[in-house]
Every structure is written in C-alpha cells, then in structure tokens.
N, CA, C and O atoms as a GROMACS GRO file, in nm:
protein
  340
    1UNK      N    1   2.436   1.020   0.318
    1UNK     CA    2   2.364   1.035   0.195
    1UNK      C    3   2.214   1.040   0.224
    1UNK      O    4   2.147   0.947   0.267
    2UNK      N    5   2.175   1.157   0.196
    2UNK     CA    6   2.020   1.173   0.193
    2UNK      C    7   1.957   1.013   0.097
    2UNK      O    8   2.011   0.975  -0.007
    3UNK      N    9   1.848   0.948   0.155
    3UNK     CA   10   1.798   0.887   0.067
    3UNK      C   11   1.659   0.909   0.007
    3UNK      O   12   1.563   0.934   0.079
    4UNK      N   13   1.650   0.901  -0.119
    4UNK     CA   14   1.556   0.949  -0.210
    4UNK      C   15   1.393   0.784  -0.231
    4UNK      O   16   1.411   0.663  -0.222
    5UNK      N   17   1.286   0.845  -0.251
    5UNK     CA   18   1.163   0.768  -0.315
    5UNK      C   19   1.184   0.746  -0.436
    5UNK      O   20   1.234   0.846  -0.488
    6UNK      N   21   1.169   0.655  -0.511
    6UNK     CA   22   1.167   0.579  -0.584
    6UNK      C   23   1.012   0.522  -0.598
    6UNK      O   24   0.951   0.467  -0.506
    7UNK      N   25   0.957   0.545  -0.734
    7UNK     CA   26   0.799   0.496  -0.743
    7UNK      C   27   0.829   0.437  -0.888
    7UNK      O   28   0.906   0.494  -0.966
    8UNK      N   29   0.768   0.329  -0.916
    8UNK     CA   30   0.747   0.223  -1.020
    8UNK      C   31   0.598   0.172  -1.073
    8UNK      O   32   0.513   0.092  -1.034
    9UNK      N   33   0.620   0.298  -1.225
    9UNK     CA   34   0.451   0.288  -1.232
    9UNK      C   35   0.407   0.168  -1.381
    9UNK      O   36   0.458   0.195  -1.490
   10UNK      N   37   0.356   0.102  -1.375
   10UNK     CA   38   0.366   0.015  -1.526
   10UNK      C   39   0.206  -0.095  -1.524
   10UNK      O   40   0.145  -0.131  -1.424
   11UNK      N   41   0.190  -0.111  -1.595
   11UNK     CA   42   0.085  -0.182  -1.621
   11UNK      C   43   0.115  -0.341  -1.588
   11UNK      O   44   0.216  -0.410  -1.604
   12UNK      N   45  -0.070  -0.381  -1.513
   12UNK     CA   46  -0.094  -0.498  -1.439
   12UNK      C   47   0.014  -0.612  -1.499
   12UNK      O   48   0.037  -0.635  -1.618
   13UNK      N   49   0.074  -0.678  -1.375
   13UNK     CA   50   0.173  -0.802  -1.358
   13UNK      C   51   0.298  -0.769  -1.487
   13UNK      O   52   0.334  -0.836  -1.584
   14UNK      N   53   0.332  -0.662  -1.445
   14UNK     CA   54   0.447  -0.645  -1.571
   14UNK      C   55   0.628  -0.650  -1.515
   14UNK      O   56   0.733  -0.618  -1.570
   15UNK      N   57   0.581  -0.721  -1.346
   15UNK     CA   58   0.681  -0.706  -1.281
   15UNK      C   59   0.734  -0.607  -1.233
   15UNK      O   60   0.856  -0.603  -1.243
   16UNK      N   61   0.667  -0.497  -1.168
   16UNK     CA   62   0.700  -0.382  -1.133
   16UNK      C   63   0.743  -0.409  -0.953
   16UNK      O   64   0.830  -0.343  -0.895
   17UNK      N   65   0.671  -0.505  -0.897
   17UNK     CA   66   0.661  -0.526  -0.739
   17UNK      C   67   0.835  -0.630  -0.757
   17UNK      O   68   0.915  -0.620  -0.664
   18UNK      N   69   0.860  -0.690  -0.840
   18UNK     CA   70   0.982  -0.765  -0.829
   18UNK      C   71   1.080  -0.717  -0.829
   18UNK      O   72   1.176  -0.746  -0.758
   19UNK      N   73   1.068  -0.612  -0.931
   19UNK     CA   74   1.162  -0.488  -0.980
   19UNK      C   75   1.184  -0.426  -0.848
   19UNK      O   76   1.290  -0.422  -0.786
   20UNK      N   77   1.062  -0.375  -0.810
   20UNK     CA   78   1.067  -0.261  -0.660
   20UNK      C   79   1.188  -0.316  -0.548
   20UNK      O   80   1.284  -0.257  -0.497
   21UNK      N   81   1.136  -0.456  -0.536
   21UNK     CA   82   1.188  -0.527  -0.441
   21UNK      C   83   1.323  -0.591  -0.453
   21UNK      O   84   1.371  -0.650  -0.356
   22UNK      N   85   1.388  -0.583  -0.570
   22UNK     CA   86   1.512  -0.627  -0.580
   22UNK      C   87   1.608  -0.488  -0.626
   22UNK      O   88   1.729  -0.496  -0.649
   23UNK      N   89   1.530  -0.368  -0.632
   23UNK     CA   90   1.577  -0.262  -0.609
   23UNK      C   91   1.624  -0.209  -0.488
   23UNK      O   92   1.729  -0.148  -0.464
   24UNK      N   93   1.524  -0.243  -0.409
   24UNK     CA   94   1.549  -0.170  -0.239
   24UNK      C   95   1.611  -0.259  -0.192
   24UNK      O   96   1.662  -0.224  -0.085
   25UNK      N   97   1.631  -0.354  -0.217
   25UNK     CA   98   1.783  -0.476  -0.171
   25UNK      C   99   1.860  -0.393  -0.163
   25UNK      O  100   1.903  -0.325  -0.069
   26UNK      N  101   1.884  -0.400  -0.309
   26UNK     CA  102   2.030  -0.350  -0.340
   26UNK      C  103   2.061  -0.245  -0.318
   26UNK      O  104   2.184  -0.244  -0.306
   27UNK      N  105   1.996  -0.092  -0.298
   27UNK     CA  106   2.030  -0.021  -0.226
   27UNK      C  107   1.961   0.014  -0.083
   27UNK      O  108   1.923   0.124  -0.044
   28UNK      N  109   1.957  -0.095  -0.025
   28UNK     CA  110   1.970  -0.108   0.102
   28UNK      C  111   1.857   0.030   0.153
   28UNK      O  112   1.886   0.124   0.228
   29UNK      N  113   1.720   0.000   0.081
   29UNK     CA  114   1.611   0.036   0.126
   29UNK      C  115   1.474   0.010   0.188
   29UNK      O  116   1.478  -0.072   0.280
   30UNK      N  117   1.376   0.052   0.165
   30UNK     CA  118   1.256   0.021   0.275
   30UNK      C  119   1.171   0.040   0.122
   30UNK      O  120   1.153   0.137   0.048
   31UNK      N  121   1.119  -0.148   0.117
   31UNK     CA  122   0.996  -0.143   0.034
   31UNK      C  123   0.906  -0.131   0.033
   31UNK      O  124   0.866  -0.247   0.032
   32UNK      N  125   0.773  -0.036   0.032
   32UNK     CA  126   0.664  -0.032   0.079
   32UNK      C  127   0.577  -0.066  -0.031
   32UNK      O  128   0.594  -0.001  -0.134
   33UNK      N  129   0.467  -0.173  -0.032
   33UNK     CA  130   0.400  -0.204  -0.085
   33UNK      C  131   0.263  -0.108  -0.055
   33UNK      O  132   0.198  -0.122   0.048
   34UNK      N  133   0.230  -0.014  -0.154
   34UNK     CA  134   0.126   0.108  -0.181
   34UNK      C  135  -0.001  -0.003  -0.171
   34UNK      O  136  -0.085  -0.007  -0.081
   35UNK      N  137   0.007  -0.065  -0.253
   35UNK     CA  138  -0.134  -0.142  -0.337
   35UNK      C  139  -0.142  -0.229  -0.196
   35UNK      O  140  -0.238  -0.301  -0.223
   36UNK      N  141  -0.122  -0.247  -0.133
   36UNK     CA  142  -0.145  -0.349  -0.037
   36UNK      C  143  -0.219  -0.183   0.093
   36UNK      O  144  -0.304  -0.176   0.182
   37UNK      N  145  -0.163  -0.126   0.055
   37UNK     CA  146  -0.218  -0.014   0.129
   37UNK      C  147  -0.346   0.048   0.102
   37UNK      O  148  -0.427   0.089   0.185
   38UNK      N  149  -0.353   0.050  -0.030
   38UNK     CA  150  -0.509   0.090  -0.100
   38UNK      C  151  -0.615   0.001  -0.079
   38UNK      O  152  -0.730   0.031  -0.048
   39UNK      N  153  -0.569  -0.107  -0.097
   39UNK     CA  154  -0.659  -0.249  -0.018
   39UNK      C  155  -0.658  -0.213   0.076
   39UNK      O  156  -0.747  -0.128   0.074
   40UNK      N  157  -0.608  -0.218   0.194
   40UNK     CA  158  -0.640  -0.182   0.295
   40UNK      C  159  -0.760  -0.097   0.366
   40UNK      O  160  -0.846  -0.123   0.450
   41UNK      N  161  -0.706   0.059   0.260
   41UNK     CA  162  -0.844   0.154   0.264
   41UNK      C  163  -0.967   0.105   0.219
   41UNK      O  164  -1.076   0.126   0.273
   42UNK      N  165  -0.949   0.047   0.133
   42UNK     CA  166  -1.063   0.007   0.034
   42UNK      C  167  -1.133  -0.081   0.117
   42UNK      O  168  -1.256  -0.074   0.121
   43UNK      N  169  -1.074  -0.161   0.183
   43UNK     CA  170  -1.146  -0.285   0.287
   43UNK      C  171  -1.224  -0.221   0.409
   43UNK      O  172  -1.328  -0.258   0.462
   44UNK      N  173  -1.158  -0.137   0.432
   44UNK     CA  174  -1.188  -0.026   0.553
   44UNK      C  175  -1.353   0.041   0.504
   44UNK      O  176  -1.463   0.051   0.559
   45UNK      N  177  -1.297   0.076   0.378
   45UNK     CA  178  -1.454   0.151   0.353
   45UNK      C  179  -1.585   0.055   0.299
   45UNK      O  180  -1.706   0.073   0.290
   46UNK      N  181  -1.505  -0.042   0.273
   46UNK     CA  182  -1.640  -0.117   0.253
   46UNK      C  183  -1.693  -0.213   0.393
   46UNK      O  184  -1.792  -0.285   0.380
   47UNK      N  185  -1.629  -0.209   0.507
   47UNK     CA  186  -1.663  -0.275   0.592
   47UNK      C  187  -1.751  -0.180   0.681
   47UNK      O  188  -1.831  -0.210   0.769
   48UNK      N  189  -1.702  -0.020   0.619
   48UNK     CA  190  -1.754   0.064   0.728
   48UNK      C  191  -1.899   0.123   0.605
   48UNK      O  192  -1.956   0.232   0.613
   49UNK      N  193  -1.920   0.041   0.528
   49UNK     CA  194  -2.040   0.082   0.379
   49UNK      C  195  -1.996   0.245   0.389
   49UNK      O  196  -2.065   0.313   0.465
   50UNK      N  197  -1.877   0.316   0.313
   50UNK     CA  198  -1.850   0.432   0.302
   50UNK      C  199  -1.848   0.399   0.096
   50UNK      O  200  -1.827   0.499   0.028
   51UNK      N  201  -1.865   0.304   0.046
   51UNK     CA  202  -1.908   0.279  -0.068
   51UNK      C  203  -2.051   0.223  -0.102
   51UNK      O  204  -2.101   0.132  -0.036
   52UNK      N  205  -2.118   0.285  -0.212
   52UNK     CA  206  -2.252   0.258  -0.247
   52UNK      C  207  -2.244   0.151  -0.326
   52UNK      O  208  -2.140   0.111  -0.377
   53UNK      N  209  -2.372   0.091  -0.340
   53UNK     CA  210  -2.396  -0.015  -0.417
   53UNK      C  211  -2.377  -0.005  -0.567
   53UNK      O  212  -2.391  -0.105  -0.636
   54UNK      N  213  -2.341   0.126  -0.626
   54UNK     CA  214  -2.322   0.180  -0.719
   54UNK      C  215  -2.181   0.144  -0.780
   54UNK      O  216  -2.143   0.119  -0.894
   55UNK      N  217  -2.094   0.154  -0.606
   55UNK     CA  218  -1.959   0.140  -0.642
   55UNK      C  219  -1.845   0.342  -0.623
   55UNK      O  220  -1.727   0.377  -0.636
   56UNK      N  221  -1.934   0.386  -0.600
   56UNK     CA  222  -1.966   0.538  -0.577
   56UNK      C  223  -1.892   0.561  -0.407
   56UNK      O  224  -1.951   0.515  -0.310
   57UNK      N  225  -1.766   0.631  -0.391
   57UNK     CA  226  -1.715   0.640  -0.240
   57UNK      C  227  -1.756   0.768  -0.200
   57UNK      O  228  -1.767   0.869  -0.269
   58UNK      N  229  -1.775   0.751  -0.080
   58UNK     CA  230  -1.863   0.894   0.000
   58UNK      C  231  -1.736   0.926   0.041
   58UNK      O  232  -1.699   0.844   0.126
   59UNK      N  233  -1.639   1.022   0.014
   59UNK     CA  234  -1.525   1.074   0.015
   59UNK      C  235  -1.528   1.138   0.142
   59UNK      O  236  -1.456   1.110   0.238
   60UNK      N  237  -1.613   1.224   0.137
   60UNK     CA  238  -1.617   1.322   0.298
   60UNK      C  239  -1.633   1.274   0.421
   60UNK      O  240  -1.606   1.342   0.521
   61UNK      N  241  -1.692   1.111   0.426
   61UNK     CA  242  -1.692   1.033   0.543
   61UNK      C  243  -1.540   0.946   0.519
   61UNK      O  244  -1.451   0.948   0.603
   62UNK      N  245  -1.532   0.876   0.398
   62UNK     CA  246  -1.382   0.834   0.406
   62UNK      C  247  -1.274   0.921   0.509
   62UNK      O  248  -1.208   0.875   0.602
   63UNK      N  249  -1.282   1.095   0.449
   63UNK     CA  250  -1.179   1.184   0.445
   63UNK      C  251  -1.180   1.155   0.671
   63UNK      O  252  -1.105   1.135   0.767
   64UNK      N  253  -1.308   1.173   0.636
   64UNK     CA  254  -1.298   1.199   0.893
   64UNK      C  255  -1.300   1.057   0.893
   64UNK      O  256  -1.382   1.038   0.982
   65UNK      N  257  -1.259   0.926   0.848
   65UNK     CA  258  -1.250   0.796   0.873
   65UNK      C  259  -1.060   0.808   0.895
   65UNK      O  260  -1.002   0.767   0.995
   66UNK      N  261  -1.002   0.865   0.791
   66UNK     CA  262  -0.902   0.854   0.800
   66UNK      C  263  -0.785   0.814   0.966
   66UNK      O  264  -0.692   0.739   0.999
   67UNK      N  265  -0.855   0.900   1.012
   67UNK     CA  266  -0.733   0.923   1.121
   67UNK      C  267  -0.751   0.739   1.210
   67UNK      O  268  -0.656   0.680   1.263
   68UNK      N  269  -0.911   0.680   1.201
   68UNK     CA  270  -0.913   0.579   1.257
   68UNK      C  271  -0.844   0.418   1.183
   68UNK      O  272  -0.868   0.300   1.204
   69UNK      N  273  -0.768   0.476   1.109
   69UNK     CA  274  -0.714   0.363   0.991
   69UNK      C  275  -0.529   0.366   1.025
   69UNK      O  276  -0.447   0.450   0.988
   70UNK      N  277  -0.512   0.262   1.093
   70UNK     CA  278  -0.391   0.261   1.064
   70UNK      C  279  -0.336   0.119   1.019
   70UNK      O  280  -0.389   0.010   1.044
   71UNK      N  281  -0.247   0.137   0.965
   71UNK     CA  282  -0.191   0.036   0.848
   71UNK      C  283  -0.019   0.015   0.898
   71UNK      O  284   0.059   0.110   0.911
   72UNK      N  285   0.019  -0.142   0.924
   72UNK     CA  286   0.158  -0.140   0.969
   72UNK      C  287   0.185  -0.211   0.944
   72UNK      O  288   0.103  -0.302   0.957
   73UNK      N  289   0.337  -0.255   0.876
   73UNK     CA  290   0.387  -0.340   0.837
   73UNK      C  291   0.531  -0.412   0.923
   73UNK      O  292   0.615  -0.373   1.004
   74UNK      N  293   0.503  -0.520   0.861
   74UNK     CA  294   0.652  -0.557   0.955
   74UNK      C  295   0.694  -0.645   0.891
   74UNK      O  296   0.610  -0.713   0.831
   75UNK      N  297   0.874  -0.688   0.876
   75UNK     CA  298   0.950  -0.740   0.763
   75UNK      C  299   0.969  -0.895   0.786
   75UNK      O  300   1.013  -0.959   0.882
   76UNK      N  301   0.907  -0.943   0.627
   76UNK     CA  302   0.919  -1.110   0.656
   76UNK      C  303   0.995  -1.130   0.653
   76UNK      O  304   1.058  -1.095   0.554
   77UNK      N  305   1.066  -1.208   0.765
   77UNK     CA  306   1.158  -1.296   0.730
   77UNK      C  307   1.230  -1.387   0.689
   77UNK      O  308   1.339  -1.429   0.727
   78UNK      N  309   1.148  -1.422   0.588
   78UNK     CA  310   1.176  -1.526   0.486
   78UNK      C  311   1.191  -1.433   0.369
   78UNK      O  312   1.269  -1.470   0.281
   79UNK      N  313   1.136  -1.333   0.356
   79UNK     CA  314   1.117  -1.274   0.198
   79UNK      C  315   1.230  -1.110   0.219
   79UNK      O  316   1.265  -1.035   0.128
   80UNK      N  317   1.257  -1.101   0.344
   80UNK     CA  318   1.293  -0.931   0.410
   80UNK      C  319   1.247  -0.824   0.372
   80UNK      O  320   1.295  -0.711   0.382
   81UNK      N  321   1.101  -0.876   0.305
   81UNK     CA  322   1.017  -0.753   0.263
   81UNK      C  323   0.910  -0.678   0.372
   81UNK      O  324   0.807  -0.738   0.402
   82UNK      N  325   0.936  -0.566   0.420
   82UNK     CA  326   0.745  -0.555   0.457
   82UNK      C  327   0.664  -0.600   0.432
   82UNK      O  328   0.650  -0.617   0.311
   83UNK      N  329   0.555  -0.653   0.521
   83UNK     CA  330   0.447  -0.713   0.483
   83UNK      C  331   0.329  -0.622   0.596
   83UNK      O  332   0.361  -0.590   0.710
   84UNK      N  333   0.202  -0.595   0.538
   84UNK     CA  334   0.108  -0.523   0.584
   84UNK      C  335   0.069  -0.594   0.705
   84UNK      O  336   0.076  -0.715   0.685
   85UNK      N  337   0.023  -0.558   0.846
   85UNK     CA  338  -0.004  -0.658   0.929
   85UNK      C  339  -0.154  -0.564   0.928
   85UNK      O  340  -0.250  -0.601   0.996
   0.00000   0.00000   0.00000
C-alpha cells in the first residue's frame, strides 16, 4: 500500500499535534512535527541576523542559507514520536 501525507490545519492549541500523533500510531506512520521545523528556520535566521529589526526577512539570503540548514529528528522513546535534534 502506497502511503499517503496527511496535514492537520486548525487554530492555536486546538489539539491538532495530539490528533496528528495518535493518528500516525494508528496507522503505523511517521509524525513530523512542521512547526518545530519553522522554528528551527526561524532560529537559523535570526542567529545568522537574516531578519531586520523591523521583523522584515531578507528572503534572498535566507533562500542561499538554505542548503547550510539541516534539521533531524530522531524518535523518543518514551513518547515514539520524532523529536527535532
């Protein structure tokens, strides 16, 4: 069986990450936490000041930052979720 993405879009703490995660249990999938990923970038560009004091992202230095960003997760074992390392 081909397996399919699944995205869960809903407004702040409405239980969408609980939902996600007791979804990909049960069919015996791979949860990836996005928002833990956008943080990620986001941390990236403000450590590398690719955001202004404005709050304003210089996109075109983000865009050639990209390739030096990598993001990896590995599954807790207490929770059997991915977690961002």
């Amino acid at each position: 069986m081909k397996k399919i993405i699944i995205a869960i879009d809903g407004f702040s703490s409405c239980g969408k990450s609980t939902m996600a995660k007791a979804l990909a249990r049960k069919l015996d999938y791979i949860y990836v936490d996005t928002g833990a990923m956008y943080r990620a970038v986001t941390l990236y560009a403000m450590r590398h000041r690719l955001i202004s004091e404005t709050g304003t992202v210089d996109e075109t230095a983000l865009a050639k930052h990209m390739k030096a960003i990598h993001i990896s997760f590995k599954i807790n074992e207490t929770t059997g979720a991915p977690t961002p390392i």
